[in-house]
C-alpha positions in Angstrom: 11.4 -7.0 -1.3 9.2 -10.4 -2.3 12.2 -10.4 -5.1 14.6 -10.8 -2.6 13.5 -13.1 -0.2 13.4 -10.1 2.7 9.8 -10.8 2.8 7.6 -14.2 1.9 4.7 -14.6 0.4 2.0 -15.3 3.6 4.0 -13.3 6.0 1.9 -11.1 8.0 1.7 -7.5 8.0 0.7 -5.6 10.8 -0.5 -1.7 10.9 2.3 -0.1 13.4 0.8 0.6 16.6 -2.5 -1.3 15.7 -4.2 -4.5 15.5 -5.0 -4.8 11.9 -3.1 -7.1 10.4 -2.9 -8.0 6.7 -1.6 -11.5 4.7 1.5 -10.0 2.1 0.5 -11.7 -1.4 3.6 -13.1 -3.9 2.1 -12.1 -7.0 2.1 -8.1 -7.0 2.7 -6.9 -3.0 -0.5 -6.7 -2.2 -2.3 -7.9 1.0 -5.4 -9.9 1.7 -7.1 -8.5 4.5 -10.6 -9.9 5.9 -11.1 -11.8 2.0 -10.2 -8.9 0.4 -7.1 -8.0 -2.0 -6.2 -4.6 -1.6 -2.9 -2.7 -2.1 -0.9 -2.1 1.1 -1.3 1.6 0.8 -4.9 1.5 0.4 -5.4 -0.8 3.6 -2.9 1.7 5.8 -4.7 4.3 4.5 -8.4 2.9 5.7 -6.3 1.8 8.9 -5.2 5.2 10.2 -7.8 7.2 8.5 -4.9 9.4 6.6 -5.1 10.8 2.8 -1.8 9.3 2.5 0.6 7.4 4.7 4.5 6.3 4.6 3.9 2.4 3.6 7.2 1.0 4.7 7.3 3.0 7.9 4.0 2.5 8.8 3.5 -1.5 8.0 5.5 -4.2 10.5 6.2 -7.6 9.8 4.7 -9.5 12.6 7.0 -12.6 12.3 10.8 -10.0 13.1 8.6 -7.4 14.4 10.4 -4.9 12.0 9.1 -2.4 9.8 9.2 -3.0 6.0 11.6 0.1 6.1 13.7 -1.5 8.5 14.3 -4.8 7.3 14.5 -2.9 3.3 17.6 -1.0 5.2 19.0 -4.0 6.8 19.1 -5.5 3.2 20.2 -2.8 1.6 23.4 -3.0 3.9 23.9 -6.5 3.5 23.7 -6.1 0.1 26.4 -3.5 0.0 28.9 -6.1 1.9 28.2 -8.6 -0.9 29.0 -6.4 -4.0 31.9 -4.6 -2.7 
C-alpha cells in the first residue's frame, strides 16, 4: 500500500478500539512505536494480547480514520475503474 501512495511513510497507525498508536515506516511496512521498529503484526499482537490477529482489519489510519483493509478495498476499486 506504501507502493501505491494509499498510505505515507509517517502516517499514523492506530490499534482499532485502542490508544496505541504506531508511526508506519517507508522502507519495509513496519512501524516505530515508543523507539522501537517492530512489524505491524507483532505490535497488534502485544496490543490485544492475541497469538495472532487480522493486521489490516485491526490497524486504523488515524489521519481518514479507516482501516488498512478499508482504504486497500477503496483502492482496489479505484483501481478497477482505471484499467477497465
Amino acid at each position: 500500500m506504501l507502493e501505491w501512495g494509499a498510505v505515507n511513510e509517517g502516517d499514523v497507525i492506530v490499534a482499532k478500539g485502542k490508544e496505541d498508536k504506531g508511526t508506519l515506516l517507508a522502507n519495509n511496512g513496519n512501524v516505530m512505536v515508543e523507539g522501537k521498529e517492530k512489524s505491524m503484526q507483532v505490535w497488534l499482537k502485544e496490543v490485544f494480547g492475541w497469538s495472532s490477529v487480522q493486521t489490516y482489519v485491526f490497524a486504523v489510519h488515524e489521519e481518514s480514520g479507516k482501516t488498512l483493509s478499508q482504504i486497500r478495498e477503496e483502492y482496489m476499486e479505484q483501481e478497477k475503474f482505471i484499467v477497465e
